[in-house]
C-alpha positions in Angstrom: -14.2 -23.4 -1.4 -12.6 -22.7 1.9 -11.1 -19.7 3.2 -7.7 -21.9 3.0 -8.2 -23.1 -0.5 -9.1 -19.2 -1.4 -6.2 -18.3 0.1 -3.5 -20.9 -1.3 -5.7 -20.1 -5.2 -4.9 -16.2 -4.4 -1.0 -17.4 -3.7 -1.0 -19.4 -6.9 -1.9 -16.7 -9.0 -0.3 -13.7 -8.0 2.9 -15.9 -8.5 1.7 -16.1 -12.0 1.4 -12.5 -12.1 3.9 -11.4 -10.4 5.3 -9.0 -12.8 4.4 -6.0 -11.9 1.9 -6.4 -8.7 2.8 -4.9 -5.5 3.8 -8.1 -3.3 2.0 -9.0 0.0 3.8 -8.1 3.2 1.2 -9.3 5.4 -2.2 -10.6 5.0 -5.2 -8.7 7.6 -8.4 -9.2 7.3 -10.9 -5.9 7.4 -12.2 -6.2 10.9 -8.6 -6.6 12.1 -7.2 -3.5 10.6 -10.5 -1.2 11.6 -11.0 -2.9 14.7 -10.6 -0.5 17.6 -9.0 -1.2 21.0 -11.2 -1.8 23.8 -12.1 1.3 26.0 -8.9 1.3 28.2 -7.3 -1.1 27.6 -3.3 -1.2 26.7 -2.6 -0.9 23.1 -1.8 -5.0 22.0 1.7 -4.3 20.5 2.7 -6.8 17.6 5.7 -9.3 17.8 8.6 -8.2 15.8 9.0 -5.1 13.1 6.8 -3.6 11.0 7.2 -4.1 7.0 9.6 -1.8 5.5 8.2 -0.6 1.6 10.9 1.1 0.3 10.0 1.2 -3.9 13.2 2.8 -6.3 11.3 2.5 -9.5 13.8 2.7 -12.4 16.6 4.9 -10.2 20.4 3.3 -10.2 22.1 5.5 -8.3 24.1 4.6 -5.3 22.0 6.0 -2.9 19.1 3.7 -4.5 21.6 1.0 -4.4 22.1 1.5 -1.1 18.7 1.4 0.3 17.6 -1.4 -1.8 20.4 -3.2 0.0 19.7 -2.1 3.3 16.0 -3.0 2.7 16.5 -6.4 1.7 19.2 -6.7 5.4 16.0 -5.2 7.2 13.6 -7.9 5.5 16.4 -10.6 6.7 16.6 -9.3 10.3 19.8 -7.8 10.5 18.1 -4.6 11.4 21.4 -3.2 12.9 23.3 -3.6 9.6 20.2 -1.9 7.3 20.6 1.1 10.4 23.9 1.4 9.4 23.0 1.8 5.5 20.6 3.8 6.2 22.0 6.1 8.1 23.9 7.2 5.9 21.2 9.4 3.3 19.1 12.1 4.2 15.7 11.0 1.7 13.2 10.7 3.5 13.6 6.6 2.1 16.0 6.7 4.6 15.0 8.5 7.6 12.1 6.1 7.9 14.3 3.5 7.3 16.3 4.3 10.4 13.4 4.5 12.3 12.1 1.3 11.4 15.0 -0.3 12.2 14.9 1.3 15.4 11.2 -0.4 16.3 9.7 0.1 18.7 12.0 2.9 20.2 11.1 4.7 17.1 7.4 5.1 17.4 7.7 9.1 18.5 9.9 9.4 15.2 7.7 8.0 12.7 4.8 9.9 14.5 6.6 13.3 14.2 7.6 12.3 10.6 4.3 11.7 9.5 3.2 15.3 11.2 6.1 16.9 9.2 5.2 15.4 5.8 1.6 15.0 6.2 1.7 15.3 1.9 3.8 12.3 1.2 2.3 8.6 0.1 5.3 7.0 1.2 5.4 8.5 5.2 1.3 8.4 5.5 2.0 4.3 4.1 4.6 3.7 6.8 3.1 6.1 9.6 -0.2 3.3 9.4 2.0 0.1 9.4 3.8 1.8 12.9 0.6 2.4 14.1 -1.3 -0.7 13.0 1.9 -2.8 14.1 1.9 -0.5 17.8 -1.8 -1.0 18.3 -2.7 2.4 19.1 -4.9 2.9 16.3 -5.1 5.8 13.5 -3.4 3.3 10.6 -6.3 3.9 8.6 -6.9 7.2 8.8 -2.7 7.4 7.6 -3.6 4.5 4.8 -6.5 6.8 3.4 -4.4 10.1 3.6 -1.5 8.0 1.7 -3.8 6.8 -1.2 -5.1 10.3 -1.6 -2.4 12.8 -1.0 -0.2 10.7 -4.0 -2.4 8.3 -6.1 0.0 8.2 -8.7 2.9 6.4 -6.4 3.3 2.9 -5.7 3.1 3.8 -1.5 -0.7 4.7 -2.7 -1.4 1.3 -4.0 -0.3 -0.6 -1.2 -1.9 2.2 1.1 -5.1 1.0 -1.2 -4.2 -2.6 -0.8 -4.1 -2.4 3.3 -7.5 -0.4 2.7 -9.1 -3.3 0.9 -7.8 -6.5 1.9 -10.7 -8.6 0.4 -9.3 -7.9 -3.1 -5.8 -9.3 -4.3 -2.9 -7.0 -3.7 -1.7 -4.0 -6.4 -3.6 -3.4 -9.2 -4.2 -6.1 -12.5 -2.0 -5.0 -15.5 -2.6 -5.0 -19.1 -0.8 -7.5 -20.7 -0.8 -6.7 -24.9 -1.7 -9.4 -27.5 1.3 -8.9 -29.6 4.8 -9.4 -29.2 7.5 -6.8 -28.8 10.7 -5.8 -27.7 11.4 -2.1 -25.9 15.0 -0.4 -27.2 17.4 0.3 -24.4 20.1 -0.9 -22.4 18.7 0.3 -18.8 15.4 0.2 -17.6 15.7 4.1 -17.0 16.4 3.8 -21.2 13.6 1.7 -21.7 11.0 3.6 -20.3 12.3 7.3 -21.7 12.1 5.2 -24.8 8.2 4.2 -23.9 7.4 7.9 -22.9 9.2 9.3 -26.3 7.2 6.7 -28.5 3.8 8.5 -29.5 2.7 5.2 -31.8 -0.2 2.8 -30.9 1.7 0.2 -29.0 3.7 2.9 -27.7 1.4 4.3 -26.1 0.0 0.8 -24.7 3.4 -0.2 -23.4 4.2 3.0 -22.1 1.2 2.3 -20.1 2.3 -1.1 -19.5 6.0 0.4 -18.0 3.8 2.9 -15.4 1.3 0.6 -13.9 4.6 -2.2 -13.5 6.0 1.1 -11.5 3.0 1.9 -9.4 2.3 5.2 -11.1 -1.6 4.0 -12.2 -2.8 7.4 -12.8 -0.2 7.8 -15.3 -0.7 4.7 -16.9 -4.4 5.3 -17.4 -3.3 8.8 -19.1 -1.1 6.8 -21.4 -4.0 4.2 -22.1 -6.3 7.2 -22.9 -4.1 8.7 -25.6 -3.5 5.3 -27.0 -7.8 5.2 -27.4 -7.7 8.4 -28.9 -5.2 7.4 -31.8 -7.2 4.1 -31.9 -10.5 4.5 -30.6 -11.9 1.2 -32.6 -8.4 -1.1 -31.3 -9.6 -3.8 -29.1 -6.4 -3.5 -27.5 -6.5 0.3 -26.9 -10.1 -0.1 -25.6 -9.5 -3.4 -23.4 -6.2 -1.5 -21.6 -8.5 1.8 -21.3 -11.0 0.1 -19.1 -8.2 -2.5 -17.3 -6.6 1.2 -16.4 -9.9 2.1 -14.7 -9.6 -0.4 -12.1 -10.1 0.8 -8.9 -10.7 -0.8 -5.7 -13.1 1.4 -4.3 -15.3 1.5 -7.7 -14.9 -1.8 -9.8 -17.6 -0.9 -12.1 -15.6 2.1 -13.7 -13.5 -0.9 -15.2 -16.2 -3.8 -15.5 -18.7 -1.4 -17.0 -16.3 -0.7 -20.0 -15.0 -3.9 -20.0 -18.2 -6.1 -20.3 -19.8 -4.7 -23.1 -16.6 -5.2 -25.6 -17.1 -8.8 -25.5 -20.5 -8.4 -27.1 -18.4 -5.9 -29.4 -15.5 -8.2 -29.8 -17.1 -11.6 -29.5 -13.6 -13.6 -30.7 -11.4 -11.3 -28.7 -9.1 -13.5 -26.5 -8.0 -9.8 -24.8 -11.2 -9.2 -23.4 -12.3 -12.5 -21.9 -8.8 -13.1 -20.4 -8.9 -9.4 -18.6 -12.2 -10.1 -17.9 -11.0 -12.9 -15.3 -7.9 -11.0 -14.8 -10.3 -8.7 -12.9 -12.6 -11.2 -11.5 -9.5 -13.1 -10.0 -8.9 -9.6 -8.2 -12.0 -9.8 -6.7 -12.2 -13.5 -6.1 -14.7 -14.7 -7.9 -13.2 -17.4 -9.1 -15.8 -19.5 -10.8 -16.7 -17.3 -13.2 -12.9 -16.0 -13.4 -12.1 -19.6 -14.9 -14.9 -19.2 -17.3 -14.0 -16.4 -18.8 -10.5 -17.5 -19.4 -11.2 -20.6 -20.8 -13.2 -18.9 -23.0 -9.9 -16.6 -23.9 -8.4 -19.9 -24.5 -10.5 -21.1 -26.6 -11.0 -17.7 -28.7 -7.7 -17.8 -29.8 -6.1 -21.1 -29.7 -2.4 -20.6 -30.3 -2.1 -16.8 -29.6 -0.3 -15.1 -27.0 -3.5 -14.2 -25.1 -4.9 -17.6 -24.9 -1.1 -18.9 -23.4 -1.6 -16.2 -20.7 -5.3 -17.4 -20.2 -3.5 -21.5 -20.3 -1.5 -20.2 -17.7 -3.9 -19.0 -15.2 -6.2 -21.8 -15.8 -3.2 -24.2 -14.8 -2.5 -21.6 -11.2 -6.2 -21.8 -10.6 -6.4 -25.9 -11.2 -3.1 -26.4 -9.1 -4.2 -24.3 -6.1 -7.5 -26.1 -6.0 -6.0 -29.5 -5.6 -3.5 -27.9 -2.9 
């Protein structure tokens, strides 16, 4: 398959997953990211601005409000309307924001913030993208310092995501094999009512809520008590190991993972996550195997409709 048709499959299926999944801002390839600038030469400055990340989680407030709309006017180009917006808040949300939308004249700013908060995810994320999108090197040093400082935030993931461009962006979710329905009006109310419910699928969904949030180190604490109150649930045990995924250490997932299909030989839940993880590392052949095998388990269920549905992204993007 071609780096093209790889690349159009990946498309196809992170639309399919969507919920959930930190969405691609830009697309670099390793070398180009760690790739440093030729002894003395000029820093090779990128056209236009740098990707704003702004993530509000559950919050409703005005200020989140505001920023979410003054993100989405900084996404469309009218940088000098999202300045106003932001300009108006003192986060730290928006003090970066005002400097992005001050790019390039901002560079010095974003530098100072990231020596001021050297602790925070979200300025070591945005202190990287000014650097990688300035040319002057150091965004991976900031990328590493934002996954490590904050792993449970959603600036982590992407950090972790610019870190490891030959995976597919954010982290694969859980998805349960029964149906349900979460009490609550808000999504605020929604997820208090997750975090409150101390139950078996509670617990699952709870997890569910956290990694849809970015917050994967709290969703694999919430997986882990679900095990513990069900440590023979295929479900409890397939979202345990799908909550290990990590980037730098695939195995810590896999190796759980691949043994409960021996376990749980007519378990649609494990084969489909099995090629939920093998889609995230592109190995697509064998990704397609192991949901059609999910399909098959299961004809009927709501794991082998997920599986269906990934089989038809896969068969789509290959005739692209």
């Amino acid at each position: 398959m071609s780096a093209r048709a790889r690349t159009a499959l990946l498309v196809a299926l992170l639309a399919v997953a969507a919920a959930g999944v930190v969405a691609v801002v830009a697309v670099w390839s390793a070398e180009e990211v760690e790739a440093p600038a030729a002894a003395g030469a000029e820093p090779q400055q990128r056209r236009g601005f740098p990707p704003l990340e702004l993530a509000f989680g559950v919050r409703d407030d005005a200020e989140a409000g505001d920023l979410r709309r003054a993100s989405l006017l900084y996404e469309e180009g009218e940088r000098q309307q999202a300045a106003a917006i932001f300009a108006r808040h003192d986060s730290l949300e928006a003090k970066l924001g005002a400097a992005f939308a001050a790019w390039p004249a901002s560079e010095d700013r974003i530098e100072q913030l990231g020596a001021l908060y050297p602790r925070s995810a979200l300025v070591q994320l945005h202190l990287g993208l000014a650097r990688f999108w300035s040319g002057t090197g150091g965004a991976v040093t900031a990328w590493r310092e934002a996954r490590d400082v904050e792993p449970d935030t959603p600036y982590a993931v992407r950090a972790d995501d610019l870190l490891h461009p030959e995976f597919a962006p954010g982290l694969p979710g859980f998805i349960v094999s029964f149906d349900y329905r979460i009490p609550g009006e808000t999504p605020a109310e929604q997820l208090d009512a997750l975090a409150a419910d101390r139950s078996l699928r509670g617990r699952l969904l709870h997890g569910i809520a956290l990694q849809g949030l970015g917050r994967p180190v709290s969703a694999r604490r919430a997986f882990a008590e679900a095990l513990e109150l069900a440590p023979d649930d295929v479900d409890a045990l397939v979202a345990d190991a799908v909550g290990r995924y990590d980037k730098g250490n695939p195995s810590a997932a896999f190796s759980r993972l691949g043994p409960l299909s021996r376990r749980f030989p007519k378990a649609a839940t494990v084969r489909f996550h099995l090629g939920l993880l093998l889609l995230w590392q592109k190995d697509v052949r064998e990704a397609t195997r192991q949901l059609e095998l999910a399909r098959q388990a299961e004809p009927g269920s709501k794991i082998a409709g997920e599986a269906k549905r990934f089989l038809d992204a896969v068969r789509n993007a290959g005739t692209s």
